[in-house]
C-alpha positions as CSV (number, residue, x, y, z in Angstrom):
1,X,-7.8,-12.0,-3.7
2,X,-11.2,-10.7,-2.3
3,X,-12.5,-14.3,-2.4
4,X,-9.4,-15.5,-0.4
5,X,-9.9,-12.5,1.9
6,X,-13.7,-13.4,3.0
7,X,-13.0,-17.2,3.1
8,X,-12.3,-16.9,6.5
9,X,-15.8,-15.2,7.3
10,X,-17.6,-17.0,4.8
11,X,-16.8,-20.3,6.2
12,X,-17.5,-19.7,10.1
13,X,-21.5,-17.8,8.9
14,X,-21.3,-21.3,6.8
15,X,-21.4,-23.3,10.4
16,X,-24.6,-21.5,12.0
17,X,-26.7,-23.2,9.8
18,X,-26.7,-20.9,6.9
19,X,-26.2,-21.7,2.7
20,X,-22.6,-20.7,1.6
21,X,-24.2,-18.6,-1.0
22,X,-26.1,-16.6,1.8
23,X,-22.5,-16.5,4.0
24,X,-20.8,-15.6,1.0
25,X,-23.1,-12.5,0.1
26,X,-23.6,-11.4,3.6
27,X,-19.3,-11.3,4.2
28,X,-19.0,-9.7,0.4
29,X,-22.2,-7.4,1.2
30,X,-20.3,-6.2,4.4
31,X,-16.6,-6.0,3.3
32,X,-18.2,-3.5,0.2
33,X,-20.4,-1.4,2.8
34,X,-17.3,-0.7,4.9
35,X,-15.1,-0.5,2.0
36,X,-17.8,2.2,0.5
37,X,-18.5,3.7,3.4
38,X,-15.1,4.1,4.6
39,X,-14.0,5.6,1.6
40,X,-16.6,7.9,1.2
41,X,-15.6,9.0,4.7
42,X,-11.9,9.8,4.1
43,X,-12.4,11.4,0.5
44,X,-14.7,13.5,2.4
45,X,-12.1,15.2,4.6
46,X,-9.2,14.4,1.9
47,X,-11.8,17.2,-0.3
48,X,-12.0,19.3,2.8
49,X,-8.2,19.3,2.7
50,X,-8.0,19.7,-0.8
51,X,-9.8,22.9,-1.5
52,X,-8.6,24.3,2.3
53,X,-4.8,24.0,0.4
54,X,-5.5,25.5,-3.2
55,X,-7.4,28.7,-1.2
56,X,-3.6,28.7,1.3
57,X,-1.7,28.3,-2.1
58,X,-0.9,31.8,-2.7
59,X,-0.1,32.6,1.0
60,X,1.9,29.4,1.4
61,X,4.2,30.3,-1.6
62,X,4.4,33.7,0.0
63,X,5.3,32.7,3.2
64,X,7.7,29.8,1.7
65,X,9.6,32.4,-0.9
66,X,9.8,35.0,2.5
67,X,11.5,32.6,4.5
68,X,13.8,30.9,2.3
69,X,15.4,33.9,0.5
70,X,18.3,33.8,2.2
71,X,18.4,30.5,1.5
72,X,17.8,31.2,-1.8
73,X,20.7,33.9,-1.7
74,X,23.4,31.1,-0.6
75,X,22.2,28.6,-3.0
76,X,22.7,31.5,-6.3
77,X,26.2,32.3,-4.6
78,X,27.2,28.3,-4.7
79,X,25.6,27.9,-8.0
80,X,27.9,31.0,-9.5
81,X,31.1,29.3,-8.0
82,X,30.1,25.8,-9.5
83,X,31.9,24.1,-12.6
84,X,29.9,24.9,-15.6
85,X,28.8,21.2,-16.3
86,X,27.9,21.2,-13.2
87,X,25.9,24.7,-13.4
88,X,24.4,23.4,-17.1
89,X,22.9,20.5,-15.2
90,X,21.6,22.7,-12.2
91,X,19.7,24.9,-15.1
92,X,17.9,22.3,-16.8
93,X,16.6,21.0,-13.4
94,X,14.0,23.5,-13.6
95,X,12.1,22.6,-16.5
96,X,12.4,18.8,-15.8
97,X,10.4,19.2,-12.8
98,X,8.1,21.1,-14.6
99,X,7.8,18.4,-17.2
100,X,7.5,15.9,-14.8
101,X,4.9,18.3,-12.7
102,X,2.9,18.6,-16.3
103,X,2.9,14.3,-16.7
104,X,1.7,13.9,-13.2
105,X,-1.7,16.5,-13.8
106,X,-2.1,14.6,-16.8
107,X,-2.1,11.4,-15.7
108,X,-4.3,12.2,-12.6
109,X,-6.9,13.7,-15.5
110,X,-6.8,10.6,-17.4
111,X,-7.2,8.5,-14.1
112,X,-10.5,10.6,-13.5
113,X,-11.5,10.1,-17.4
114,X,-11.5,6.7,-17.0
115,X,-13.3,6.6,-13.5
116,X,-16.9,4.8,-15.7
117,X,-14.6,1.7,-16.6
118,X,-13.0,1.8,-13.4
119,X,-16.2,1.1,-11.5
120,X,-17.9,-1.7,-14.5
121,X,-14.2,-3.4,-13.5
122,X,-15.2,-3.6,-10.0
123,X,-18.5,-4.4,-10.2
124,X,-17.0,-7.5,-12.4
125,X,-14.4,-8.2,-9.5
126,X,-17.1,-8.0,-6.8
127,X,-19.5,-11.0,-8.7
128,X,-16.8,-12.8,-9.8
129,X,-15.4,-13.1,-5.8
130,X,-18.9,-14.0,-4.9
131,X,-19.2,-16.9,-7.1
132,X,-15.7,-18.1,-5.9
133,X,-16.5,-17.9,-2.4
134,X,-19.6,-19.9,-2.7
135,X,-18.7,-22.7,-5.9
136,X,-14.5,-22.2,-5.1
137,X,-14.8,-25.4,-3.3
138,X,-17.1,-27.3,-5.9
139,X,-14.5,-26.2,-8.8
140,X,-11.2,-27.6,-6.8
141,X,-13.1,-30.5,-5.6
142,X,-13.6,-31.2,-9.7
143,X,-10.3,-30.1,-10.6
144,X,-8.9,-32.5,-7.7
145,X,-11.0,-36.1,-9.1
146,X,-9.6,-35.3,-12.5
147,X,-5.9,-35.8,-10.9
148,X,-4.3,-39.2,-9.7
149,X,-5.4,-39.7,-6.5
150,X,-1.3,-39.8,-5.3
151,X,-1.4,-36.2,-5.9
152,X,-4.6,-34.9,-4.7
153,X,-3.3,-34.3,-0.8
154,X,-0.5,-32.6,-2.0
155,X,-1.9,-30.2,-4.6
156,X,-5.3,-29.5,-1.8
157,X,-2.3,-28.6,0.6
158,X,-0.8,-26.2,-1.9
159,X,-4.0,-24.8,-3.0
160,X,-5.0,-24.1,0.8
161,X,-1.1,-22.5,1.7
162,X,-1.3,-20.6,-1.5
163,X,-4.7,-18.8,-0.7
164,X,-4.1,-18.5,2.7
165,X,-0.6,-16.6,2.2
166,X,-2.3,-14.3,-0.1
167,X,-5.0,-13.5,2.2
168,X,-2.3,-13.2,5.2
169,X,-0.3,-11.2,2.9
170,X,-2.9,-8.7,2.3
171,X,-4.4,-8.8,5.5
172,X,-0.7,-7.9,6.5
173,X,-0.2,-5.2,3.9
174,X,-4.1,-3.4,4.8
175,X,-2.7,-3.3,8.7
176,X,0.5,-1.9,7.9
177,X,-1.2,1.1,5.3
178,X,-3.7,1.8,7.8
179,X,-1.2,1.8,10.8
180,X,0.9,4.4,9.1
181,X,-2.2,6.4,7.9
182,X,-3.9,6.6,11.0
183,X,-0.2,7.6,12.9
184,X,0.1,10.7,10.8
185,X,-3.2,11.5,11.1
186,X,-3.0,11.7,14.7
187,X,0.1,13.6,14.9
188,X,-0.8,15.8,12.4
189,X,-4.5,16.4,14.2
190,X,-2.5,16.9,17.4
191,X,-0.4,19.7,16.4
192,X,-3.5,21.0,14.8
193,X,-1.9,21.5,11.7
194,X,-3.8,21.8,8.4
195,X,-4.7,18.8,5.3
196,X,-3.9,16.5,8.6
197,X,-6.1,14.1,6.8
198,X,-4.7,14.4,3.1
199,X,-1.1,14.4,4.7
200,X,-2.0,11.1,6.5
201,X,-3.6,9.5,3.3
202,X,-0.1,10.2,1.4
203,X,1.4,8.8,4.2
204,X,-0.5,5.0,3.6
205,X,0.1,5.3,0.2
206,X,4.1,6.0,0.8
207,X,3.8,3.4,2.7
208,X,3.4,1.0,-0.1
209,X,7.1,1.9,-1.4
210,X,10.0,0.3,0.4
211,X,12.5,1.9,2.7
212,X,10.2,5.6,1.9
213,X,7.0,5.5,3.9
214,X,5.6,7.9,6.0
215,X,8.8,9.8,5.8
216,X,8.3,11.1,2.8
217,X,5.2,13.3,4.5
218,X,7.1,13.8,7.9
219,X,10.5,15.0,6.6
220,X,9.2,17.8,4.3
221,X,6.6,19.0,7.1
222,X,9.6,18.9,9.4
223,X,11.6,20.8,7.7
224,X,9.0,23.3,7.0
225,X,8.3,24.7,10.2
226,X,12.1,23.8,11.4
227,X,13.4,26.7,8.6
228,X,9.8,28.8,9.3
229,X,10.8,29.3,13.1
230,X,8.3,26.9,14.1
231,X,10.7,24.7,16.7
232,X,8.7,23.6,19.2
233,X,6.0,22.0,16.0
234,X,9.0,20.8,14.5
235,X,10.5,18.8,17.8
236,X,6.8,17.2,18.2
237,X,6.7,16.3,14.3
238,X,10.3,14.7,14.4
239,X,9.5,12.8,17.8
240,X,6.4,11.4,16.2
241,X,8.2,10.6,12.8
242,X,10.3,8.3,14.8
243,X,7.7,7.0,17.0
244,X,5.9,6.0,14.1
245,X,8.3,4.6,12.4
246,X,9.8,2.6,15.9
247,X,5.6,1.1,16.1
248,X,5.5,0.4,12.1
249,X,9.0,-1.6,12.0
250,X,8.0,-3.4,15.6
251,X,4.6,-5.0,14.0
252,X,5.8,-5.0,10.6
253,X,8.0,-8.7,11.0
254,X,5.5,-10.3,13.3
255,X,2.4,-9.4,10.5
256,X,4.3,-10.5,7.9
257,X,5.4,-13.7,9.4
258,X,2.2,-14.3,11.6
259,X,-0.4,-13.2,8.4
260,X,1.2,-14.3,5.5
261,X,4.1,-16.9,6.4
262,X,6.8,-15.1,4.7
263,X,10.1,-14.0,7.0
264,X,10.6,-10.3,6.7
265,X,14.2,-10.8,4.5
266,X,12.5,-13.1,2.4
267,X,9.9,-10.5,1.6
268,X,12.5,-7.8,1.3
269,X,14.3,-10.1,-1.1
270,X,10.7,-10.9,-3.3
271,X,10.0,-7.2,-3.2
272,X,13.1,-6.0,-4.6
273,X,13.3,-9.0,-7.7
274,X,9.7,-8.0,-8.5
275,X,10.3,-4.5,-8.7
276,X,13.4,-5.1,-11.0
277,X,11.5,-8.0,-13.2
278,X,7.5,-6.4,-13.3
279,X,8.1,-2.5,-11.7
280,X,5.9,-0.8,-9.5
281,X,3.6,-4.0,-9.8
282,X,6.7,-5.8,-8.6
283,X,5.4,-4.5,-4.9
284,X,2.7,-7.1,-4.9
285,X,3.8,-9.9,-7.3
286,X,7.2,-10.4,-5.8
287,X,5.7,-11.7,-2.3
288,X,2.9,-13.6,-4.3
289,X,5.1,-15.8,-6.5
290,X,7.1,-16.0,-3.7
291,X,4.0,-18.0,-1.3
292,X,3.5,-19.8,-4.5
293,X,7.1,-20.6,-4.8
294,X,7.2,-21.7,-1.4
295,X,3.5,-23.6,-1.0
296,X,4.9,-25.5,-4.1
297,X,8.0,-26.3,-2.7
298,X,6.7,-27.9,0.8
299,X,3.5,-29.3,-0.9
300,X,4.7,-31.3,-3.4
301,X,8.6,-30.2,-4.6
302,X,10.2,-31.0,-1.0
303,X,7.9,-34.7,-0.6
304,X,9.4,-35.6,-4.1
305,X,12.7,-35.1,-3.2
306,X,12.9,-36.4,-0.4
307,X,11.2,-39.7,-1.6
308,X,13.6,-39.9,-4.6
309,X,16.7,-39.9,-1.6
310,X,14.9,-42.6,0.5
């Protein structure tokens, strides 16, 4: 995929005159530095955020448990006049989240643990893209003469729609995560309200989940300051919630159709079969076999076919 997603850079620094192995170092050299260098720069404030909330932890809780005793009061009353099944359930709720609290801190810690092989991974993916971009064409060109020469424009077509949906598709995907991100933020920043920047960052990675998104940061902020007294904050928060989400479902069609080919139900539809067949990884695979699916199917299925009819 990072080979795919330089091509397109590597092939027009081809044309002034330089090697592809020069292009193809100089793209990969550049997409690293700002991948580096941006992430350096947003783990920076997403630290800054970090400690600022674990020094406000005990005041938040004490300012949260203030403000929502009555709350608190109504919900005891309601839970005294609920069936007992029902009240069981409601009991047990408690240590679940807990539990599930307790599996998350472990498996951040493990995640950190295994940061070393994390980064020898990498390192393997970044030489491994280089040598793709500069001898990609060299291999298909030898995998192409060892084919019959009928299928060779068909299955050249397929390889170029395949890798150029992929790259669309991520290209698509990076715009969208960073759209989101950078909307929080700014809103967030605006109201000058604290861990703007580690708000935002959950935000992009909501993003990644269908039909959730940024509202699973906007909704819990909202409501927040709404119950807190804080209504004019709140108003702000809710009218940027929905002008984020208005901007995010505006661009969202055209960058899927536009970068990766795919019409916006289809994807929907690939999405929801890979999550049910491969899970979480679902998100990613499901629109990937689905530009397979369909590069095969106008490349070489659909030609077939139709010269079988004739």
């Amino acid at each position: 995929m990072l080979a795919a997603l330089i091509d397109g850079p590597v092939n027009k620094l081809a044309t002034t005159g330089l090697s592809r192995g020069w292009s193809a170092a100089i793209c990969l050299f550049t997409f690293v530095l700002a991948a580096v260098g941006g992430t350096v720069l947003i783990l920076v404030k997403l630290l800054g955020d970090a400690n600022k909330l674990v020094s406000d932890l005990p005041a938040l809780g004490r300012t949260i448990q203030d403000n929502l005793a009555s709350w608190l009061a109504n919900i005891n009353q309601l839970h005294a006049e609920l069936p007992t099944p029902l009240a069981d359930s409601i009991r047990r709720l408690g240590p679940q989240v807990a539990s599930t609290l307790d599996a998350l801190l472990r498996g951040m810690l493990t995640a950190i643990a295994s940061l070393p092989a994390t980064l020898a991974g990498i390192t393997v993916v970044v030489i491994t893209a280089f040598f793709l971009a500069r001898d990609g064409r060299q291999l298909a060109d030898y995998v192409l003469n060892s084919l019959p020469e009928s299928w060779r424009k068909r299955i050249s077509k397929m390889n170029r729609d395949i890798f150029t949906g992929i790259a669309g598709f991520m290209r698509a995907q990076i715009i969208l995560v960073a759209l989101s991100s950078c909307l929080t933020t700014l809103a967030f920043v605006m109201f000058r309200l604290p861990y703007a920047w580690l708000l935002g960052a959950l935000a992009g990675l909501f993003d990644f989940l269908p039909f959730i998104g940024p509202s699973a940061v906007f909704i819990p902020v909202i409501l927040y300051h709404w119950l807190t007294g804080a209504l004019v904050v709140a108003a702000g928060l809710t009218t940027a919630w929905l002008f984020t989400l208005i901007i995010r479902q505006f661009y969202e069609p055209h960058l899927v159709k536009n970068q990766a080919g795919l019409h916006p139900v289809t994807s929907l539809v690939a999405i929801y079969v890979g999550i049910k067949v491969f899970g979480f990884m679902g998100l990613f695979v499901g629109p990937l076999c689905a530009l397979a699916s369909k590069a095969l199917w106008l490349s070489i299925l659909r030609p077939v076919w139709f010269e079988r009819i004739k």
